[in-house]
C-alpha positions in Angstrom: 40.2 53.2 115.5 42.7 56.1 115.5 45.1 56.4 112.9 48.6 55.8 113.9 50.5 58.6 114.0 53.3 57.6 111.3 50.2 57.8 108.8 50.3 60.0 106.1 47.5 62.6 105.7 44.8 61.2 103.7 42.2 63.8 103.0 39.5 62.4 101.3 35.4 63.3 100.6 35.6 66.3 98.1 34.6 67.5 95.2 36.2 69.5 92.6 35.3 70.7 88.9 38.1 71.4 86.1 37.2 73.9 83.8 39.4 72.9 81.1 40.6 75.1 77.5 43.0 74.4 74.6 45.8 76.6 75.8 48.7 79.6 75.6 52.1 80.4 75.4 53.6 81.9 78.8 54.7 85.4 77.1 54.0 87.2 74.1 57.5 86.1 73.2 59.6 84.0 70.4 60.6 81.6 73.1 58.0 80.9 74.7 55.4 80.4 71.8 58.2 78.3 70.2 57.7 76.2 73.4 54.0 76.1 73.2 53.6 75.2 69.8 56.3 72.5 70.1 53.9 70.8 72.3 51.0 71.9 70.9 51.8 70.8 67.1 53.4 67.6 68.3 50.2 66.4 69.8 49.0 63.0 67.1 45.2 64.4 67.8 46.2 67.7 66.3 48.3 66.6 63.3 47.9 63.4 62.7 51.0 63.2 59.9 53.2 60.3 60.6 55.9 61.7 63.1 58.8 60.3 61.1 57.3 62.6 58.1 56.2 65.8 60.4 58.7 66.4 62.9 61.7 67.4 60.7 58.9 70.1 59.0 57.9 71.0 62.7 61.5 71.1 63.9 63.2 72.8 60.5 60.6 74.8 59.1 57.8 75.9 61.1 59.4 76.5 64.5 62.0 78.5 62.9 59.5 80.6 61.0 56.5 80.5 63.0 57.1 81.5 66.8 58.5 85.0 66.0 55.3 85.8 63.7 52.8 84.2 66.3 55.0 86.4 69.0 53.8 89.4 67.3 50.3 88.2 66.9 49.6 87.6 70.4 51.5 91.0 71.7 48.6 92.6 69.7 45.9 91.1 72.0 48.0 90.5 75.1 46.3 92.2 78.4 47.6 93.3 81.6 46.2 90.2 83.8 48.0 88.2 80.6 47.1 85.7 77.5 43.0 86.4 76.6 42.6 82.9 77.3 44.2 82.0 80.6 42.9 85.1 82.3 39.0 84.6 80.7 39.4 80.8 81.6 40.7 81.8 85.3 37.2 84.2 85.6 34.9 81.5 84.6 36.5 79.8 87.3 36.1 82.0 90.0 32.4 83.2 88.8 31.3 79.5 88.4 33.3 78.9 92.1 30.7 82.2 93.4 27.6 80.1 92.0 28.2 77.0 92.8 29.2 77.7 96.6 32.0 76.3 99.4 30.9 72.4 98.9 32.4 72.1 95.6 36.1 73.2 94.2 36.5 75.2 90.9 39.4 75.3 89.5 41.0 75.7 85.8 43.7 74.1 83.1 45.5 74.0 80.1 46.2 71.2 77.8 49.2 72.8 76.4 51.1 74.9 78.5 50.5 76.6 82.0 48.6 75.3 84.4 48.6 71.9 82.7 46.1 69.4 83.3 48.2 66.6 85.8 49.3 69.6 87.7 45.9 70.5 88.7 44.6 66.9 89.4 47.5 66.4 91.4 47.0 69.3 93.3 43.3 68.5 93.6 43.6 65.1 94.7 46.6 65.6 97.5 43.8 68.4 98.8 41.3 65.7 99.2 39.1 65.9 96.3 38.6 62.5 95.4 35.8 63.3 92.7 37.3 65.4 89.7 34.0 66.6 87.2 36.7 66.9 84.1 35.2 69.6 82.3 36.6 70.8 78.8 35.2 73.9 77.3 34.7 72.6 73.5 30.9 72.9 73.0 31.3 70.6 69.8 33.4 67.6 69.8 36.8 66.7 68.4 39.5 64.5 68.5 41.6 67.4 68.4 40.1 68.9 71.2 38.2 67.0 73.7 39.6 64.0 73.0 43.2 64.9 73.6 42.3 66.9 76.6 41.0 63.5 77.8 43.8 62.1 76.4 45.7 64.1 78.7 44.0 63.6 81.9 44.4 59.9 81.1 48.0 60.3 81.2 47.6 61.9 84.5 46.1 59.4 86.4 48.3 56.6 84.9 51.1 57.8 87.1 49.1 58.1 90.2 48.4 55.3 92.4 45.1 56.8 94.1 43.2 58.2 91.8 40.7 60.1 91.9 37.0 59.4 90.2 36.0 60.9 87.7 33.1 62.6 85.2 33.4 64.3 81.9 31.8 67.4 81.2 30.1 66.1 77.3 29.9 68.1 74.1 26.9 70.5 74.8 26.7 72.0 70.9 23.0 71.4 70.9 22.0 71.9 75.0 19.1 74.2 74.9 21.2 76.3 77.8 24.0 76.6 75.3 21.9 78.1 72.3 20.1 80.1 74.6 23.3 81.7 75.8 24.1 82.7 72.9 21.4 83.7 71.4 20.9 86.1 74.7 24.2 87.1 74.4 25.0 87.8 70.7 21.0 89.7 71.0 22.4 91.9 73.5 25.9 92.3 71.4 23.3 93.0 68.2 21.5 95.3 69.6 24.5 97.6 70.8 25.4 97.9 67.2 24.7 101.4 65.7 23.4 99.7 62.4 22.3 95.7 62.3 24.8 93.7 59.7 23.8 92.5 56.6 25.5 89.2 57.4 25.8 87.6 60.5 28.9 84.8 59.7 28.9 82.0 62.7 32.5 81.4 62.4 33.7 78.0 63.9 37.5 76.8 64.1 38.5 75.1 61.6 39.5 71.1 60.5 41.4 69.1 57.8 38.0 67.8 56.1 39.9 64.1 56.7 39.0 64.3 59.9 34.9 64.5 58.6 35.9 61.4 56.8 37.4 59.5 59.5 34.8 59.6 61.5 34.9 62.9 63.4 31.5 64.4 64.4 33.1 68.6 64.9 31.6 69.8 61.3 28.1 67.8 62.2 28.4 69.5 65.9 28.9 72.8 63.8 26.6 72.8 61.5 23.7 72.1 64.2 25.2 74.5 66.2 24.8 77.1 63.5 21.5 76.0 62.6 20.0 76.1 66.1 21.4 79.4 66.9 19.7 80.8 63.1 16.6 80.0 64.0 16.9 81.2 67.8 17.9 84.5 66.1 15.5 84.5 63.0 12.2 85.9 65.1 14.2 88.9 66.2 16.2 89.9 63.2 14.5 88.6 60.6 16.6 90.7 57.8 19.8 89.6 58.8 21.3 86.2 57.0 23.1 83.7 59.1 25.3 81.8 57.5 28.5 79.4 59.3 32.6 79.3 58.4 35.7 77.8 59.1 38.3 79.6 60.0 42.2 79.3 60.8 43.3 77.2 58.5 47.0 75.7 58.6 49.0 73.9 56.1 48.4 72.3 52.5 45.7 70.2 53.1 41.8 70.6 52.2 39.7 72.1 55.2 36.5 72.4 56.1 34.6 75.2 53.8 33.2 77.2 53.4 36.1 79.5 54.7 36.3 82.5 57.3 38.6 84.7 55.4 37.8 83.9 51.8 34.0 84.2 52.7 34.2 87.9 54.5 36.1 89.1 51.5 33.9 87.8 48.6 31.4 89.1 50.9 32.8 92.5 50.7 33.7 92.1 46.7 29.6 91.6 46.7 28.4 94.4 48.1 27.7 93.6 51.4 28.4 96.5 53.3 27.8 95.8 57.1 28.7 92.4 58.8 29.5 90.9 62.1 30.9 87.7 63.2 30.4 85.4 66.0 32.3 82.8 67.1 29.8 80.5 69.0 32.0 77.1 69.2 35.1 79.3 71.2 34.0 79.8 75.1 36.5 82.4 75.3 38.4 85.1 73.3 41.5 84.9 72.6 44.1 84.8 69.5 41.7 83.0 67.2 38.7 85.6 68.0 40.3 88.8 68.8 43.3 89.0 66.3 42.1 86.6 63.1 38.6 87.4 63.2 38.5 91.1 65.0 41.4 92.3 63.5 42.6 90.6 60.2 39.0 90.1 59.5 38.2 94.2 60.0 41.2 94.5 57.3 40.2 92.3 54.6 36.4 93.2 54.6 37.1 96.8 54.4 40.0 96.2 51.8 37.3 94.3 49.8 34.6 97.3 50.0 32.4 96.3 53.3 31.8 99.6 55.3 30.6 98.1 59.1 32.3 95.1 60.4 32.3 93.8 64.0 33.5 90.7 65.9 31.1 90.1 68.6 32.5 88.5 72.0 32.5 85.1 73.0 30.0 84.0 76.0 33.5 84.8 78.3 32.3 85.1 82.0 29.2 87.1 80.9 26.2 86.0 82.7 24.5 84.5 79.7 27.3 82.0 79.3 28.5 81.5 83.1 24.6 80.8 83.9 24.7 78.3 81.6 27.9 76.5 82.5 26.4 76.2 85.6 23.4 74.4 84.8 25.9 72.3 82.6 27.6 71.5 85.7 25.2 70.7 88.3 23.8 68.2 85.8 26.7 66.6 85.4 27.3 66.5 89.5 24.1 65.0 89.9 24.4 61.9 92.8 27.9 63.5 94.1 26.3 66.9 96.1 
């Protein structure tokens, strides 16, 4: 039977993937990372202080103090195609869109900030892709990443009235594709180096420890993480130690230990004089990796004595890591192409 011809288009019959990431301000400016952190430090997964007690220290204290700092921070890594993040996280896309071919749709989010995550399902499903895999880049779990991000899709679909189906992309912290990755990549990055480090530190973002206690599986994630990816490396540098931090911490509270920046300066204060450090649970570079760790980290390691110190790139759209993200994926669309 035709369809009349006061029906709306309907496309229908696709499939799409989301590559989604945590997120960045639209400018390496005040304003606009005022913005971003408004909406990024209001999020309950994220700081999960009673709003009635938090939002007069977010609104009078921090995003007074805080944007024009971060501004700075992020001018220091900013890049011609943009934010690290955004433009890294719109290459995966297009190199994961080259491997996996026409029949499938890649495409790529935020959860805070631009593009946000309902605009892109919206746009996806008005284009006819009515099977969405949802696929967040957070190798190890958390509430206050995953799970918001899924939080967020949620919220999506409540406001649409066809909606699309859908798959989630799971923690992959222990996939033998993921370890491998790394251990490919961080090989190659190793072996670039004029002299191997001492100390190899796997440096993971950090968490209140609460969060362990509540029930949160990101430091178990971490820790196998770190311990598959040691003994991956062990047979082929056998002289270098491995050992895993926490890094960015935020706030009064206890964190996860041991830390990033306390560890590579007792480091240096010990005598260790050449050191790199990896940052395996990030999928791409951006503030975090290539102003905390590259840059502050460079500073305080030398300040405490250390004489060698890199920060070794994330997977990014390397082939290592975009080989595995495929494989990732194609699992995961299983039964839909």
């Amino acid at each position: 039977m035709p369809r009349p011809a006061d029906h709306p288009a309907a496309p229908t019959g696709k499939v799409a993937v989301l590559l989604v990431n945590l997120g960045t301000p639209d400018a390496p400016e005040p304003g606009a990372v005022k913005r971003y952190l408004a909406q990024f430090l209001s999020d309950r997964r994220v700081v999960e202080i009673p709003p009635i007690i938090w939002q007069p220290i977010l609104r009078g204290v921090i995003l007074t103090t805080r944007p024009k700092k971060s501004a700075h921070a992020y001018s220091l890594v900013w890049g011609k195609d943009g934010s690290p993040l955004a433009a890294i996280t719109a290459r995966q896309a297009r190199a994961l869109q080259s491997r996996l071919g026409d029949a499938i749709t890649v495409d790529w989010a935020m959860r805070y900030g631009n593009p946000s995550i309902a605009e892109k399902v919206a746009a996806l499903k008005d284009k006819g892709h009515d099977r969405i895999l949802f696929a967040p880049l957070y190798p190890q779990y958390s509430g206050a990443t995953t799970a918001t991000a899924v939080d967020a899709l949620g919220a999506a679909l409540g406001k649409m009235r066809w909606q699309p189906a859908i798959r989630t992309l799971p923690p992959y912290h222990d996939a033998p594709a993921y370890i491998s990755a790394l251990a490919d990549d961080l090989t190659a990055q190793l072996r670039q180096l004029t002299q191997l480090p001492e100390v190899l530190l796997l440096s993971f973002h950090g968490m209140p420890e609460r969060t362990l206690h509540l029930g949160d599986p990101y430091h178990c994630h971490c820790r196998k993480t770190a311990r598959l990816l040691a003994e991956a490396l062990a047979p082929i540098f056998p002289e270098m130690r491995v050992d895993i931090t926490f890094q960015s911490r935020f706030g009064k509270a206890k964190w996860l230990e041991p830390a990033t920046d306390v560890t590579i300066a007792a480091e240096g204060q010990a005598g260790t004089r050449r050191m790199a450090v990896a940052m395996p649970g990030f999928s791409a570079d951006c503030l975090e990796t290539l102003e905390e760790i590259a840059l502050q980290g460079r500073d305080t390691f030398l300040a405490a004595g250390g004489e060698s110190y890199d920060a070794l790139s994330c997977l990014n759209d390397g082939e290592p890591g975009m080989a595995m993200l495929e494989s990732l994926v194609r699992n995961e669309l299983q039964g839909w192409v």
